[in-house]
C-alpha positions in Angstrom: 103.6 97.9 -121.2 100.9 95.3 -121.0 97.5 96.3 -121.5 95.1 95.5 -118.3 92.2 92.9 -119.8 88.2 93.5 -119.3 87.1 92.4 -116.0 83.7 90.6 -115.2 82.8 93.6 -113.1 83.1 95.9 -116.2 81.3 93.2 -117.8 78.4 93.2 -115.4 78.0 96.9 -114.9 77.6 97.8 -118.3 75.3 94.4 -118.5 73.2 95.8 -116.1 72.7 98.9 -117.0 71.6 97.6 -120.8 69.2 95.9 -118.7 67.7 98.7 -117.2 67.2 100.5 -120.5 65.5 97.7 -121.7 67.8 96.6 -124.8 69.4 93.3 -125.1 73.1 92.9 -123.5 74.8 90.8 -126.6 78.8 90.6 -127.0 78.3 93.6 -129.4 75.5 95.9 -127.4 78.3 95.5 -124.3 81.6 96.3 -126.4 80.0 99.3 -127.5 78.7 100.4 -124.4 82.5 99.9 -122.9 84.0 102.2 -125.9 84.9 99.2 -128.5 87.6 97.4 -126.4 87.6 93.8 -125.0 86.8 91.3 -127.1 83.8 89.5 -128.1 84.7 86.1 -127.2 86.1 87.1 -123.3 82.4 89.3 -122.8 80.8 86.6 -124.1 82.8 84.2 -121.8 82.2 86.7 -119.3 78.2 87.3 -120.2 77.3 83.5 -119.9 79.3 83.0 -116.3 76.9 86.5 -114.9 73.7 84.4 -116.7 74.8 81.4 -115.0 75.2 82.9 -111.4 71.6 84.2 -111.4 72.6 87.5 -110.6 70.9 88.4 -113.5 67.5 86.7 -112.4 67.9 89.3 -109.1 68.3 92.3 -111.4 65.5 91.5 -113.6 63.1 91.3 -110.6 64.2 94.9 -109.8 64.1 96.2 -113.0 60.7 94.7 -113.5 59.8 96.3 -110.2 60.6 99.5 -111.2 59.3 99.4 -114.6 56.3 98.6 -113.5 56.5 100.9 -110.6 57.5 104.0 -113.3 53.8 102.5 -115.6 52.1 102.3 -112.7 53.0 106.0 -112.2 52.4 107.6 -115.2 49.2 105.4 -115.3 47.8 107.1 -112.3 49.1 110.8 -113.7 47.7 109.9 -117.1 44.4 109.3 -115.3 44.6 112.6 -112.7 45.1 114.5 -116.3 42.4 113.0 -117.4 39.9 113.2 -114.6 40.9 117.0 -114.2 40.1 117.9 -117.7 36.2 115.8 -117.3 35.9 117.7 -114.7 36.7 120.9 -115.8 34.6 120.2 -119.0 31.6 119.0 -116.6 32.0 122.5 -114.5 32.4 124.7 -117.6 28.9 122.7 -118.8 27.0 123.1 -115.5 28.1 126.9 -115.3 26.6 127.0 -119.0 23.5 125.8 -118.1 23.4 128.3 -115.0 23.7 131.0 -116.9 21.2 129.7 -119.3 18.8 128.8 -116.9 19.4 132.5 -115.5 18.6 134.3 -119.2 15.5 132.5 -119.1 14.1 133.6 -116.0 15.2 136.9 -116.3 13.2 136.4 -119.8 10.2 134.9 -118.0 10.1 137.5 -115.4 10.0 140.3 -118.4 7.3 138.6 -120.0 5.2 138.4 -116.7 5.9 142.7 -115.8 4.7 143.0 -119.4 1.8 140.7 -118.9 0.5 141.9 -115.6 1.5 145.9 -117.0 -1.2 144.5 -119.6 -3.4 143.0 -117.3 -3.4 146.2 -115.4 -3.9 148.6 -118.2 -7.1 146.5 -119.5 -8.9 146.2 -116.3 -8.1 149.8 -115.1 -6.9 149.2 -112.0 -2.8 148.4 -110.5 -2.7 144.8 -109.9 -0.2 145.5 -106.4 -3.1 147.6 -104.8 -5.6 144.7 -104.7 -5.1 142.2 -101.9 -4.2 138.9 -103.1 -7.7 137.0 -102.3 -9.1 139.6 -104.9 -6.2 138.6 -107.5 -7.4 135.4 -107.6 -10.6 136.1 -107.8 -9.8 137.8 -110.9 -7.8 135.6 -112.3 -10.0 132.5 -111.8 -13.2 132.5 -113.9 -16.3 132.2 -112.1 -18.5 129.4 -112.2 -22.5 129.4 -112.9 -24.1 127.3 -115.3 -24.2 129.8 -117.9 -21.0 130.0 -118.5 -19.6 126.2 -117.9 -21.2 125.3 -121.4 -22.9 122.6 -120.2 -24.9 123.7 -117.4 -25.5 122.2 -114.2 -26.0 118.4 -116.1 -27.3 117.0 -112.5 -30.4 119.4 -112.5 -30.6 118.5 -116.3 -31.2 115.3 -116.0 -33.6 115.1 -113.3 -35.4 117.8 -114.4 -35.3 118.2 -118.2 -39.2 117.9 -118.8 -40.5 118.4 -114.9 -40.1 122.5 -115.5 -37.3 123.4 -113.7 -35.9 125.6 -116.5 -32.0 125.9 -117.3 -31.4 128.3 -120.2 -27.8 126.6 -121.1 -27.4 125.6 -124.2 -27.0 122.3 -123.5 -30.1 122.0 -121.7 -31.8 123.5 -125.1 -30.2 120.6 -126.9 -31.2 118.2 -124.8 -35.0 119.1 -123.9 -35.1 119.9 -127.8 -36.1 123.2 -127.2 -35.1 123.9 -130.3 -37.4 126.7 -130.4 -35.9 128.7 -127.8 -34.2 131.9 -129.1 -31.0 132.9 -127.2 -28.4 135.3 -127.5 -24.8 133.7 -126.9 -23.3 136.9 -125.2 -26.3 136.7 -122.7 -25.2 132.9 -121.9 -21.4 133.4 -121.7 -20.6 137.1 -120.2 -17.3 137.9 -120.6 -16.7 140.6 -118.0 
């Protein structure tokens, strides 16, 4: 019984599909791929008739095409991955700083009970009973040449040797009054 010979078909198939995995179709790479039969010179005989009909050309546009295609894909996933993990890292950072931002007011509002709890205890009276305009008044210092340090410097000037008498101490300094006695807790009243 005579053995049926290798085809070009078988050939080409196997040529193909070499292609596609990206290796090299030589005599050998093919006979092995068809199970060691056929012989090298009829698939090479075979291998340079499919390289001279272009059909080859055609199939390595496709493959190129899709192995492209297949980069091009795990490109994009390899850059969803990687977004989705920035972002993830960004979130877990911006909750972090929340709950930061959070401790310290919480801190901050501690500090001013404790404060005004303070506030209230030295000046005898609850803070939330007072209207607001009396709050402020409280809070803000008052204003009277005595207690600015310098005096009222516009009265100074004009009138540092016409008579007009301002008991600051700057206005001691500067009408060299040195001789004037005066108590410091008289000028600056701390109440």
């Amino acid at each position: 019984m005579a053995r049926s010979g290798l085809t070009k078909s078988q050939v080409r198939v196997v040529r193909d599909r070499l292609l596609a995995e990206g290796a090299y179709p030589s005599a050998d790479a093919v006979r092995r791929a068809l199970g060691d039969t056929g012989s090298k010179s009829t698939i090479h005989k075979y291998l340079k008739e499919l390289e001279g009909e272009g059909a080859g050309a055609g199939l390595q546009r496709a493959d190129t095409e899709r192995a492209l295609q297949d980069l091009i894909a795990q490109l994009a996933e390899q850059l969803h991955l990687e977004a989705e993990r920035h972002m993830r890292k960004l979130h877990a950072q911006q909750e972090q700083a929340l709950r930061d931002k959070d401790r310290e007011l919480a801190e901050l509002r501690d500090t001013v009970a404790l404060l005004t709890a303070r506030l209230e205890k030295l000046e005898g009276a609850p803070l939330a009973d007072q209207a607001p305009a009396q709050v402020r008044e409280r809070a803000s210092p008052r204003r009277s040449p005595a207690t600015d340090g310098l005096g009222n410097f516009g009265v100074l000037m004009s009138n540092s040797r016409c008579g007009s008498r301002d008991i600051s101490p700057f206005s001691s300094v500067l009408t060299s009054a040195r001789s004037d006695a005066f108590e410091i807790d008289d000028l600056w009243p701390l109440k």
